[in-house]
N, C-alpha and C positions, 0 to 999 in steps of 0.2 A: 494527870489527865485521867479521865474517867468516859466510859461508854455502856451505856446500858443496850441492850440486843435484847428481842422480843423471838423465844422457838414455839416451837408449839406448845411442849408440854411443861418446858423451862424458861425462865429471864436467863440474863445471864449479865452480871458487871466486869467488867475489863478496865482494869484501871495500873497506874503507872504514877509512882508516886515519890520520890526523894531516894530514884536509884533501887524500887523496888517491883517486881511487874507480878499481876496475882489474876484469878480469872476464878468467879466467883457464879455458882450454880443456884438460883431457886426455882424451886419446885413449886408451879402454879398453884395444883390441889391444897397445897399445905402451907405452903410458903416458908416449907423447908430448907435452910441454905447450906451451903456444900463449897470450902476453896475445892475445886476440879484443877489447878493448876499443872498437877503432878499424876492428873489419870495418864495411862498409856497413850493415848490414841492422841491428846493435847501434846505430849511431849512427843513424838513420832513425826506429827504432822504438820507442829507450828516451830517448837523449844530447839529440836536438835538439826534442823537444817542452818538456824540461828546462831545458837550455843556451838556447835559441833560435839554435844553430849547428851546422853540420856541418863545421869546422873543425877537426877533431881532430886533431892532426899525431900524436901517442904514443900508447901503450896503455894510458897512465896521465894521468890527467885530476887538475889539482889543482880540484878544486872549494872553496866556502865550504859551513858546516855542513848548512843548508837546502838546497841543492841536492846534496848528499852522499848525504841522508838522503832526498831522493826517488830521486837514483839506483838506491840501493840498494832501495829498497823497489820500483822500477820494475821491476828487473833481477830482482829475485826471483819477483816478480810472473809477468814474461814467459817464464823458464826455466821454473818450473812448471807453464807452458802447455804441452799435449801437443803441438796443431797450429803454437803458434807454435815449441816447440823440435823439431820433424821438418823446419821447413824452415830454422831456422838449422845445423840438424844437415847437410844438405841441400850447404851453403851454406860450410860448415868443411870437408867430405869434399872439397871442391873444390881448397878452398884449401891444406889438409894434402897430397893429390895432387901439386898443380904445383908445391911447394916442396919436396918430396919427389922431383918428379921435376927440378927447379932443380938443389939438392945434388948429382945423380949427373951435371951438365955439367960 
């Protein structure tokens, strides 16, 4: 399953797919894309109340069905929160920045 989510300055896809769950960032201006599954604030606020870990090493989390299916219902939940997506938005501008400004070393 899959869910597209419309932020202000980002989309963002959420999707759950043969026991895999991933949460995927674009960037309006550019339409730069970005897995975010494994930023801190994603795994804090959606992953380890779930998982019971912050142990994420990929952007792509193999989960079992029942933890898939809260994922996603989690992640849906939390993107079409206005206050909680202004400061993951917040939070990505950062991260898009220094790797952006990484690339041009």
């Amino acid at each position: 399953m899959k869910k597209q989510i419309s932020g202000k300055r980002y989309d963002y896809i959420i999707e759950l797919s043969e026991g895999y769950f991933e949460v995927i960032a674009i960037r309006k201006q550019d339409k730069r894309r970005s897995a975010i599954t494994n930023v801190n604030y994603i795994i804090g606020e959606i992953i380890e109340p779930i998982l019971k870990t912050r142990d994420i090493p990929d952007t792509i989390i193999k989960v079992n069905k029942k933890d898939g299916l809260n994922l996603f219902s989690s992640a849906v939940d939390a993107l079409n929160d206005e206050i909680w997506g202004r400061y993951l938005e917040n939070q990505l501008y950062e991260d898009f920045e220094y790797d952006h400004d990484y690339e041009k070393m």
